[in-house]
C-alpha positions, -999 to 999 in steps of 0.1 A, spaced: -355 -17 24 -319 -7 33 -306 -41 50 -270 -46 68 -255 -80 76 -223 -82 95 -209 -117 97 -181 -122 123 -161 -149 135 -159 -137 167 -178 -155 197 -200 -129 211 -208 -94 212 -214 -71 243 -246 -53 237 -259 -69 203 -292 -51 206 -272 -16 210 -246 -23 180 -274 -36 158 -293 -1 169 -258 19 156 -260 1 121 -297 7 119 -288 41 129 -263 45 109 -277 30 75 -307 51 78 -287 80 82 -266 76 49 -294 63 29 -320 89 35 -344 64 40 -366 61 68 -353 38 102 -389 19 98 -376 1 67 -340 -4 81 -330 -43 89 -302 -58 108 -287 -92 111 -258 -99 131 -240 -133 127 -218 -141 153 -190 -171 156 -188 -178 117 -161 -196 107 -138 -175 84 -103 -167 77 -87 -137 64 -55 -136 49 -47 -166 57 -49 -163 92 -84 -171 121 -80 -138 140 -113 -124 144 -124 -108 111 -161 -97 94 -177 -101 63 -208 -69 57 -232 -69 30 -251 -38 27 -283 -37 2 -304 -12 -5 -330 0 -34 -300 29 -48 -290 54 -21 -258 37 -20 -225 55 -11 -199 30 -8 -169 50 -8 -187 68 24 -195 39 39 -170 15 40 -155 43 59 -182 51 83 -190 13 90 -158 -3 91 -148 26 113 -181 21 134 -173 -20 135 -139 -14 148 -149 10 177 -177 -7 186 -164 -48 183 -127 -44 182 -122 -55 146 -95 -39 125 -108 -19 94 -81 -38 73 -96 -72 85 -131 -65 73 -145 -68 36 -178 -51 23 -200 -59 -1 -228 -37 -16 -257 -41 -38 -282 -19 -53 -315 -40 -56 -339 -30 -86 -370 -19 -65 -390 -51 -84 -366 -76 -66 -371 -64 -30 -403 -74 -11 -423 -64 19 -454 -66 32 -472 -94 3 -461 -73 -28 -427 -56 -40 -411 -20 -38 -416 -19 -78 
């Protein structure tokens, strides 16, 4: 149920499949919830500005049912987004959202 979405205006990134495996990592990790329900989505070559300006930037949403730490983890994922894709932690916005367990659904039925 936790899900990550990184939206970035940059072109490409090197080793998708690896960075999307961090944040899946990662999210797990600070949720306490098992890897199995993790989901990533990486959107590459959005078109976005940030302060006025086109240099590369990111937009994150992270959702889960509670669990959510966001003081924590705008920290830990705009510090892991920076190493990892070369975009600065003051050029990166995050949004989070704690989903009542009856709005999130999965396999035919809901969480709630």
């Amino acid at each position: 149920m936790p899900l990550i979405i990184v939206r970035t205006s940059i072109s490409r990134v090197e080793n998708e499949e690896s960075f999307l495996q961090l944040l899946s990592n990662q999210l797990s990790e600070m949720t306490g919830k098992p890897e199995q329900y993790v989901m990533t989505l990486l959107e590459t070559n959005v078109p976005m500005t940030f302060a006025g300006s086109s240099k590369a930037s990111c937009y994150v949403e992270v959702k889960s049912i509670g669990s959510l730490n966001p003081g924590i983890m705008a920290a830990t994922f705009c510090k892991l987004i920076e190493k990892e894709i070369s975009i600065p932690a003051n050029r990166i916005y995050i949004s989070f959202e704690d989903i009542p367990a009856k709005f999130w659904g999965w396999d035919g039925r809901t969480f709630g």
